[in-house]
Every structure is written in C-alpha cells, then in structure tokens.
C-alpha positions as CSV (number, residue, x, y, z in Angstrom):
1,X,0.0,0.0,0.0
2,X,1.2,3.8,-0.4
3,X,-0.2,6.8,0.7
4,X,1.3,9.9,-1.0
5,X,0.5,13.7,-2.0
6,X,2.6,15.6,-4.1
7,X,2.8,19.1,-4.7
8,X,2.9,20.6,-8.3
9,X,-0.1,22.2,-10.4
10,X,-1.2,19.4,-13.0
11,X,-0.7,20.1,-16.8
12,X,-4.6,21.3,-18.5
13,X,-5.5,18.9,-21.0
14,X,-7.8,18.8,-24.4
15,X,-10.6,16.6,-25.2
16,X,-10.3,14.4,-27.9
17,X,-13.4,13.4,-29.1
18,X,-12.3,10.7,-32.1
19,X,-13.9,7.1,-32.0
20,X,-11.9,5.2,-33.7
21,X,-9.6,2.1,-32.2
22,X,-5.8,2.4,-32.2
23,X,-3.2,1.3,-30.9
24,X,-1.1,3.9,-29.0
25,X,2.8,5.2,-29.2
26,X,4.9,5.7,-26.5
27,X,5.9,9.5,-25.8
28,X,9.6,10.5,-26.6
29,X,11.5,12.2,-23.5
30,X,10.5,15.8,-25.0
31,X,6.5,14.6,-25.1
32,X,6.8,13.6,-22.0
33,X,7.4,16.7,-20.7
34,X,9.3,18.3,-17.7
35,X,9.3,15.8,-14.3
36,X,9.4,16.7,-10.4
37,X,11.7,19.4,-10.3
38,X,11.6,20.6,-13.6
39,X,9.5,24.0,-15.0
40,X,6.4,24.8,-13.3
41,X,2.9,23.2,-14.7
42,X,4.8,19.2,-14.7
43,X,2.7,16.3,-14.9
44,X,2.2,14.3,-11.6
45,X,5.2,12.0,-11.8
46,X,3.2,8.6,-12.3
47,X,6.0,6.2,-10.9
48,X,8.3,5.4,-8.0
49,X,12.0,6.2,-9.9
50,X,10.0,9.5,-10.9
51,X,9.0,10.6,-7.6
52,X,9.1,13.4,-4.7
53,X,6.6,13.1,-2.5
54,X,5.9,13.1,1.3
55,X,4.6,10.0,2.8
56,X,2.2,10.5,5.7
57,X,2.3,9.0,8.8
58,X,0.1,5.4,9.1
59,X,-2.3,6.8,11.2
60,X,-1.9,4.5,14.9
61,X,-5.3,2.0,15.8
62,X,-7.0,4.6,18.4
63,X,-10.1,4.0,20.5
64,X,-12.5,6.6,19.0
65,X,-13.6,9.8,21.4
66,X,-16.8,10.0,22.4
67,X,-18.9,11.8,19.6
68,X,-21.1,14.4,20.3
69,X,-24.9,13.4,19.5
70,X,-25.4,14.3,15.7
71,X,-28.4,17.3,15.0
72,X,-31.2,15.8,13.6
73,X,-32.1,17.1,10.3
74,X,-35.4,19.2,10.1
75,X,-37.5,16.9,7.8
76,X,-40.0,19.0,5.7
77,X,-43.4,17.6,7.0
78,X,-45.7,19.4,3.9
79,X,-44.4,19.6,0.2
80,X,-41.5,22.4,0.6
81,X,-39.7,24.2,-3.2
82,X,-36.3,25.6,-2.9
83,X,-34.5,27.5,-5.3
84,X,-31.2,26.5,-6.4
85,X,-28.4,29.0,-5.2
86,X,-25.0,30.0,-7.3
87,X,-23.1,27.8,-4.5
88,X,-25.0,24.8,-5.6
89,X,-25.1,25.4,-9.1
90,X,-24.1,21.8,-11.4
91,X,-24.5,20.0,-8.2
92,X,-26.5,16.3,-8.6
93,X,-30.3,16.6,-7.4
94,X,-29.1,13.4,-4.4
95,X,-25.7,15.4,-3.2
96,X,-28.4,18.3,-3.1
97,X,-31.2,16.0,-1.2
98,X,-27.8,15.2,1.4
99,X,-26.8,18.7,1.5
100,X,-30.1,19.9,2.8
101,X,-31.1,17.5,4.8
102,X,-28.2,15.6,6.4
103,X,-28.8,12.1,7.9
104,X,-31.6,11.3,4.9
105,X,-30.8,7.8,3.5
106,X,-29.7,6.7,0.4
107,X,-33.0,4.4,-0.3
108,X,-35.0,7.5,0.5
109,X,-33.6,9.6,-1.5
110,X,-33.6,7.3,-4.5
111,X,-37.7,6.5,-3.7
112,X,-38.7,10.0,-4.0
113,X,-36.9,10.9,-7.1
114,X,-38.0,7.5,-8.4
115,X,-41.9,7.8,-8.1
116,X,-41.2,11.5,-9.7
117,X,-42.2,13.0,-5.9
118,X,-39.2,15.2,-6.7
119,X,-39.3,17.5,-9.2
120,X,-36.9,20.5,-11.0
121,X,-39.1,23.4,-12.7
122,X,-41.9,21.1,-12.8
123,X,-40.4,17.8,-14.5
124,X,-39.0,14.5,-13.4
125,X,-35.3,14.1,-12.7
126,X,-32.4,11.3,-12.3
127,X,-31.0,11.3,-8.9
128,X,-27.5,11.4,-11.2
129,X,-29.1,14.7,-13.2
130,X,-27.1,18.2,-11.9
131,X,-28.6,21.1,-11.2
132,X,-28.6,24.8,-12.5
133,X,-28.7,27.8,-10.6
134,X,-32.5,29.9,-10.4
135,X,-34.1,26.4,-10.7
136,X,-37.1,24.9,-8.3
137,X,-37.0,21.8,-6.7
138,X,-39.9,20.8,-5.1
139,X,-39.5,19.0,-2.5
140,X,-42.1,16.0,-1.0
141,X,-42.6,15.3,2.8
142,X,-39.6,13.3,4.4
143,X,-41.1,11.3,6.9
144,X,-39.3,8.3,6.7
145,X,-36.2,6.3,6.4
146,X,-34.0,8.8,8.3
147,X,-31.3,7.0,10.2
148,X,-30.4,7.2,13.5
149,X,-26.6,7.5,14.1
150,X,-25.1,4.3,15.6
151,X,-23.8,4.6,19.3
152,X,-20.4,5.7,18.9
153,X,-18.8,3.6,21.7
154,X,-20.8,0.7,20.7
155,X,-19.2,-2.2,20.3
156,X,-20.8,-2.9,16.6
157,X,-19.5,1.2,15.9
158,X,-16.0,0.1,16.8
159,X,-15.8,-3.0,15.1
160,X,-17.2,-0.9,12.0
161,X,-14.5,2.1,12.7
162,X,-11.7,-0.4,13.2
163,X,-12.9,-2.0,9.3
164,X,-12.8,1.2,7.9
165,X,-9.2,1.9,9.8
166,X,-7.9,-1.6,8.3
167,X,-9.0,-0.6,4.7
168,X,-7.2,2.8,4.8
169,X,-4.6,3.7,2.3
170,X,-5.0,7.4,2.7
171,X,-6.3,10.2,5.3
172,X,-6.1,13.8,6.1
173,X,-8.7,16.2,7.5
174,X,-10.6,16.6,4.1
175,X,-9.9,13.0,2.1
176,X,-10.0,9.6,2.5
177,X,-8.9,6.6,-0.1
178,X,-10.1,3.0,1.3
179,X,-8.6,0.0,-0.2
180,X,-12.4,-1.8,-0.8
181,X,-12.3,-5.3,-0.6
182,X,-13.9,-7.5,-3.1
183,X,-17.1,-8.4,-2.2
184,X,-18.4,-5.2,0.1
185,X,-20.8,-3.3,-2.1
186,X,-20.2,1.0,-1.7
187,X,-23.7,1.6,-1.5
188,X,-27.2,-0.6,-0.7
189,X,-29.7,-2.1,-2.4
190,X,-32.3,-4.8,-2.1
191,X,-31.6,-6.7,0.8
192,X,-28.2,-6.0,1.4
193,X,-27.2,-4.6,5.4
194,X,-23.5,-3.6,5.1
195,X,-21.9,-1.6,2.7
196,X,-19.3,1.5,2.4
197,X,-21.9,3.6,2.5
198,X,-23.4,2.6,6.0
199,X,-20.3,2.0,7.2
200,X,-19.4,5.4,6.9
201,X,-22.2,6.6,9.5
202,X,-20.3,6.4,12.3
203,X,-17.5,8.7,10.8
204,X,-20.7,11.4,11.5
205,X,-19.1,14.6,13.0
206,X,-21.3,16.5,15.8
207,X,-23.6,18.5,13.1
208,X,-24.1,15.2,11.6
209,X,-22.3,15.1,8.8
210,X,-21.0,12.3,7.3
211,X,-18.3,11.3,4.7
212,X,-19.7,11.4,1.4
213,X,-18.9,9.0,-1.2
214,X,-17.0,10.7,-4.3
215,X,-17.4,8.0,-7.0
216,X,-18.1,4.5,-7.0
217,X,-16.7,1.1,-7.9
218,X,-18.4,-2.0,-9.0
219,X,-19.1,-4.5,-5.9
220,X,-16.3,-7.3,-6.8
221,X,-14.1,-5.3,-7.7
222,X,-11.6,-4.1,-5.1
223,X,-9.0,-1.0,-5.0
224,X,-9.2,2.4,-4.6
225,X,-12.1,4.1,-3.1
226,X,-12.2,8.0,-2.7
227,X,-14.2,9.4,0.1
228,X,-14.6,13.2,0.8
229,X,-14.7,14.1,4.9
230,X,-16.1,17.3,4.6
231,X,-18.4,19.1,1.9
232,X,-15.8,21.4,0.5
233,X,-13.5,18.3,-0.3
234,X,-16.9,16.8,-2.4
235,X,-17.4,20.0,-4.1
236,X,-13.4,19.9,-5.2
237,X,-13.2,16.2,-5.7
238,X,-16.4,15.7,-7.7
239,X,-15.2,18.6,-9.8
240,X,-12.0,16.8,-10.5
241,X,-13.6,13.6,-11.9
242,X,-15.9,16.3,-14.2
243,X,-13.4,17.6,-15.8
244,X,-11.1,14.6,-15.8
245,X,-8.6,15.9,-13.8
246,X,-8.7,12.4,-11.6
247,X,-6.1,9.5,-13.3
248,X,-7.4,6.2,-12.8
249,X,-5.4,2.9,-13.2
250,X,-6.8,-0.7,-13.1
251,X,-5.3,-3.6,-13.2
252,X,-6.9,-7.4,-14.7
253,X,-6.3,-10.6,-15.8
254,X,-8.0,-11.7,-19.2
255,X,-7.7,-14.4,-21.4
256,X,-5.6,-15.0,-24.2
257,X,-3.3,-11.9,-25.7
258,X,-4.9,-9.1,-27.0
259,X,-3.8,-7.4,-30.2
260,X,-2.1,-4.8,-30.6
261,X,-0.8,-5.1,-27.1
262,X,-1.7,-1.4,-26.3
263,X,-4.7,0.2,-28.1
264,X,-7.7,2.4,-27.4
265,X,-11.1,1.3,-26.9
266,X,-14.0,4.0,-27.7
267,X,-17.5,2.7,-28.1
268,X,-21.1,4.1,-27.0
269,X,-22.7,2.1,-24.0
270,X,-26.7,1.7,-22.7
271,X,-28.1,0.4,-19.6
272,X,-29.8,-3.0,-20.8
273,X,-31.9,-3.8,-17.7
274,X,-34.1,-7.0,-17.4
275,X,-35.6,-7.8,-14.0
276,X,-32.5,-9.9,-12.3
277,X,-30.0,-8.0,-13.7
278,X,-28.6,-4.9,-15.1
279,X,-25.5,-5.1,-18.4
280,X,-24.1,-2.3,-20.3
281,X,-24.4,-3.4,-24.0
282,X,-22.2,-1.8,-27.1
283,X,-24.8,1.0,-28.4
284,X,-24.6,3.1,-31.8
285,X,-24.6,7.0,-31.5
286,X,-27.9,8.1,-31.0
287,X,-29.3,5.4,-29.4
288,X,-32.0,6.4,-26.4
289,X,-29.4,6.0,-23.4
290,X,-26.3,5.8,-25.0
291,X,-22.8,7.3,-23.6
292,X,-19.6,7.4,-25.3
293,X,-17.1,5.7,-23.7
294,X,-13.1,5.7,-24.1
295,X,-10.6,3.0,-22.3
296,X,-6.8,2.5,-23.1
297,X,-5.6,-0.9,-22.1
298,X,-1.7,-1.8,-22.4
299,X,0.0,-5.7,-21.9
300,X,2.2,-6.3,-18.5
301,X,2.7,-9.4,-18.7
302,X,1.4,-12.8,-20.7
303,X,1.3,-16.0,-18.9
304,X,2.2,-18.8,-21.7
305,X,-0.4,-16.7,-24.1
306,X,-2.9,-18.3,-21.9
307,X,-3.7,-15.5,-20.0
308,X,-2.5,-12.2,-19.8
309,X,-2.4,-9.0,-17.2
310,X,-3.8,-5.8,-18.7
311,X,-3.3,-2.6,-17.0
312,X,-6.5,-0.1,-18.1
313,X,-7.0,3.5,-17.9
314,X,-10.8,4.6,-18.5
315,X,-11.0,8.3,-19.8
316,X,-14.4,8.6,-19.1
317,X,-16.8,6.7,-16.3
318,X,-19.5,4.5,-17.5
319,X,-20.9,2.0,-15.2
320,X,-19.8,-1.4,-16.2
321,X,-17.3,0.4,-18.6
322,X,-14.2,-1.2,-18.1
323,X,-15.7,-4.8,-18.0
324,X,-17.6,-4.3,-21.0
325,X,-14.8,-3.2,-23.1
326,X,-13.1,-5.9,-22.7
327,X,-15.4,-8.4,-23.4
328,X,-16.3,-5.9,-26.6
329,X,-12.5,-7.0,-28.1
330,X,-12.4,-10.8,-27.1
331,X,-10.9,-10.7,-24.1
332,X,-13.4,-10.8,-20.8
333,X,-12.3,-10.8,-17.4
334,X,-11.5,-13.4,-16.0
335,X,-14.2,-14.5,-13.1
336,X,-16.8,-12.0,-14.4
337,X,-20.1,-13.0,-13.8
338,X,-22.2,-10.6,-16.6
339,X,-19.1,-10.6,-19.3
340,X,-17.4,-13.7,-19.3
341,X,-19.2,-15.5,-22.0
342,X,-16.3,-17.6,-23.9
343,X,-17.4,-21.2,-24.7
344,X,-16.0,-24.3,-23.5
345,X,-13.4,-22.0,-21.6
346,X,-11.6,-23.5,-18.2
347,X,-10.2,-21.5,-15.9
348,X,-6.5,-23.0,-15.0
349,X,-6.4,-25.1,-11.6
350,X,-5.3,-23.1,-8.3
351,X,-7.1,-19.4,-10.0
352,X,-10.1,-19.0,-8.3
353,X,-13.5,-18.1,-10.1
354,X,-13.4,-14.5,-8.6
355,X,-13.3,-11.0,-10.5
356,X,-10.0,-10.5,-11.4
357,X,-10.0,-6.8,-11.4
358,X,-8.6,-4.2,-9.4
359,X,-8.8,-0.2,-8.9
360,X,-4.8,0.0,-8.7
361,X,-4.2,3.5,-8.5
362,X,-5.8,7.2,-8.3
363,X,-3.8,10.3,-8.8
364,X,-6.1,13.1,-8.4
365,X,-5.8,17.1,-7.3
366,X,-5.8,17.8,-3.6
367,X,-8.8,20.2,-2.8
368,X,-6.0,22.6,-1.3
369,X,-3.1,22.0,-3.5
370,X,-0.8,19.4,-4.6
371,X,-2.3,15.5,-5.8
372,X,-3.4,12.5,-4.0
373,X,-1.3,9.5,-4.9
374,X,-3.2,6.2,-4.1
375,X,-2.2,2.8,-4.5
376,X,-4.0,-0.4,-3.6
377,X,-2.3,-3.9,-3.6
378,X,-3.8,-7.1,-5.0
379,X,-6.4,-8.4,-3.3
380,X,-5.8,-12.0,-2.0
381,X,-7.4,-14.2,-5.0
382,X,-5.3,-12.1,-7.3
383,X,-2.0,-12.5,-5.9
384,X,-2.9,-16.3,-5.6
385,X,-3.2,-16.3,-9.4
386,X,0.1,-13.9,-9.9
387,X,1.6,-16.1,-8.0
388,X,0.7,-19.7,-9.6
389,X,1.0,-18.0,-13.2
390,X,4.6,-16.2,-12.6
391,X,3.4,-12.7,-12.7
392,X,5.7,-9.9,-11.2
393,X,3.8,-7.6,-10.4
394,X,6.5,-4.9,-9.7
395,X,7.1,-4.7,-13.4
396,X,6.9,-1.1,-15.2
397,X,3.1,-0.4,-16.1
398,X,2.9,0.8,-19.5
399,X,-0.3,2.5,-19.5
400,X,2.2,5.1,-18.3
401,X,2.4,6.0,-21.9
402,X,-1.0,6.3,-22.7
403,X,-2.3,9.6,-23.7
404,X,-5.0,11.4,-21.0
405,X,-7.7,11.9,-23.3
C-alpha cells in the first residue's frame, strides 16, 4: 500500500473526441514533458523512480472519542420548493437531497426521485441529473427512512471504525482513499445490510455530517475508493472527476493476448436492464441512453499466451465500462459474472473463479493543492493467481504511456 501527495499544479488537458480504435505510441523524452523538479505546470510523476513526494504517517489503531450526538435534520413535513443558489449550481439533485437534509438515507432519496415526488421546474429528474442555478426543486414530505446514528462507543461502531481503519490507504482532514475489498458493495440495495456507504455513519461529526462518497466502484471489484470528509473536499473532488482531472489505473487478468498489445477502446454504452440483472451493451450514437465511452488498455505481462495482465486506464466513467470493453475486443475478465461468456473456456487449476479486477491507482488534485497519490495492492485471490502464473507484479506499467484523453 502507499499513501502519497505531491505538490505541483497538474498540466490542463484537451478533449479528444475521435472514435476510432488504435493502438497507442509511447511518448519520446520531450513529449513527456518536464518531471518533479523541472518547469512549473509538470505532470504528476506517475511512478516510484519519478517521484518526490511526502509519505504521511500510518495513522496508529486509536479507540474513538466520544462523539457528540449528531443534530437531527429538520424533515419538511408538507411539500416544501427551494431555489437552487449559485453555490449549488451543477450539483447532482441526491448530493443536493444530502446537502439539505443531512442524515436522509440513500434508499429515500432514491424513492422519492424515483416515483417523480421530486421534481426541478416542474419535471421528473435522475438522482445522477445536476442542477442549474434559479431552478425549483420541489420537495415532498420526508417522513421516513432517516437514520439514527449508531452509538459511537458501541461495540458494533467500533468494530465498523476499526474496518474502515484496516481498509485505509490514505487520510487527512478533508480525504479519505479505502482499499475496498472484493465483495463489500459501496452503496445498498435490495436486501443487502452492510456496505461503504453505511459503514461510513459512524464517521458522523457532531452536526451530523458524514463522509460522502465521491465516485463509486463496482461490488467485486476491489482498490481504490475515494471518500470526501467534509463538503468542500466533495465539491473539489467531484469537480476533479468532471473535468477529468482524476487518473485512474486498473489492473486485470484476461484471457488469451490481446492485439495490438496497447490500443484504445471508444465505443457508445446503454443500460440494458431486465428484472435480475442490469448489463451495459455496445450502443450506436444516438441510441435512447447511450454514452460514449473511451478505455486504453496496455499488456504487463502474458502468462504462456494463456492469460495475460492488462493494466486499463478509462477516460471517461461509465458503469460497467471497463468490463464491458473488454469483453467488446475478445478478451473478458477473468471471473466476471455478466461478461465472461467464452465457450467451453476453463479457468486453470489453483485461479479461483473470482473477479479478477482491481482499482490499482488514483492520482487526483488535492482540494487545497498538490495530488493524491493512491495505490491499492492485489487483493488476496489475485495474488494467488500472480503467483501460480509467474506474474511480477513490480514490473513497469505501461499504460504510463497512454495519452489522457
């Protein structure tokens, strides 16, 4: 594991909005451009021979201080409409809900905006959809559902605080990054009792606020999770994965080689949603729902040509992108569930029939200067299978060389 920030003001970058599939070059020294050091307005040096950077301290296993009891939030009883202020303008209509009325659940919020009981200027909204300044949301009653912090020197609260501790990579006063295990979902759904999300309630501060979730990763997959501690880190943070200021890396094991060994994957995705499940399906432009979405990929390693480890780095961030993509050119997964779909395919003894995918890195902007440098390690069934295939996973990563847009 590594926790890291750096200090240097990241280099602005262009939108490139071609569609085609390539493969892509490496950058000469001059390309590359100036590293730690160097002229103001570097790049974030991207690996360990490149850096300069300040570890922080691992923070020391501490018995939690009696919290003050949070302030409930005052529930509108009769339909309520708020405008939208300058301060709030492009923010999501659920960060808005949380904003407003602290302590309202997740399932709540997503009921209300559901049945249309929310609306902006008069029409229905996605909890996802972001908000512009002078409009009216009108807001339904909010009786129900709101939670009641857990007992902070409970012994379930501990328990739940010494999880969170164990998963830490990073932590300041205004960030966190946990290293999310396979397995624990970030947020709830149907039926499910523990996830990220709840977890995170007894992290409440005395006006009870919580920290709020900045982006989200798929349940089986495990790495890098960013959480914001206080609202003016979310406002930063969620502004940095807007404008694509936030670099992430994954790392997974796939069948067979793919070819060209780097490339660029750009497709449009929909939501295909049937009653069990939910895919992402390759769309055409113009098709109700569809997204555009861009991945580079880059060979590490091969394993006999059997399997091979692919490093990925999604530009933009569609649900089910990265796993889609790469059962879009061949070359699914390994222990996907919704993508793996090759025929008459074994997976080698001793690999365990587990999603082999993990959120590796994050570099993003600090909210008050500098970069978060995040790194998770393999997760325990994928360093079982690095190890029984031969995999060194200290090897250079080439993705390094593939372009940010």
């Amino acid at each position: 594991m590594s926790r890291r920030i750096k200090r240097m003001n990241p280099k602005p970058r262009e939108r490139d909005e071609r569609k085609e599939a390539r493969p892509f070059k490496a950058r000469s020294a001059k390309a590359a451009g100036p590293r730690p050091g160097g002229k103001p307005g570097a790049k974030p040096p991207r690996f360990a021979s490149e850096r300069v950077e300040r570890r922080a301290p691992k923070a020391e296993p501490e018995k939690a201080a009696p919290a003050k009891p949070p302030v409930e939030a005052l529930l509108p009883t009769k339909v309520q409409t708020v405008k939208v202020t300058a301060d709030e303008n492009n923010m999501r209509v659920d960060r808005f809900l949380e904003a407003h009325f602290p302590g309202l659940s997740f399932s709540h919020i997503q009921r209300v905006v559901r049945k249309g009981e929310l609306r902006v200027d008069g029409k229905r909204v996605d909890s996802k959809d972001r908000l512009e300044e002078g409009q009216s949301v009108r807001i339904p009653p909010l009786k129900l559902d709101t939670p009641k912090a857990p007992n902070p020197e409970s012994e379930a609260a501990q328990k739940t605080l010494a999880a969170l501790k164990e998963m830490t990579i990073y932590e300041d006063d205004d960030v966190l990054v946990l290293n999310k295990p396979a397995g624990l979902a970030v947020q709830g759904g149907s039926g499910m009792t523990r996830h990220i999300d709840q977890m995170l309630e007894v992290m409440r501060d005395s006006k009870g606020q919580k920290p709020r979730l900045v982006h989200r990763i798929d349940r089986e997959t495990s790495g890098c999770l960013l959480v914001a501690k206080t609202r003016f880190a979310a406002s930063h943070l969620t502004g940095a994965f807007r404008s694509r200021s936030a670099r992430k890396t994954y790392w997974a094991l796939v069948p067979g080689l793919p070819k060209p060994k780097q490339g660029r994957i750009s497709t449009f995705l929909a939501k295909e949603e049937s009653e069990d499940d939910t895919i992402m399906r390759i769309a055409q432009h113009g098709d109700e729902g569809a997204s555009h979405a861009v991945t580079y990929y880059a060979v590490v390693e091969t394993a006999g040509n059997k399997l091979t480890w692919v490093s990925l780095k999604p530009v933009t961030g569609r649900t089910h992108q990265l796993r889609a993509h790469m059962e879009h050119i061949g070359h699914p997964i390994v222990g996907d569930p919704k993508y793996f779909n090759i025929e008459n395919w074994q997976l080698p003894g001793g690999l365990q029939n587990r999603l082999h995918l993990l959120a590796r890195r994050i570099v993003i902007p600090h909210p008050r200067g500098g970069f978060i440098d995040a790194t998770a390690p393999l997760p325990q069934h994928m360093q079982q299978s690095w190890n029984l295939l031969g995999l060194d996973a200290t090897r250079f990563d080439p993705i390094e060389n593939a372009p940010e847009e």
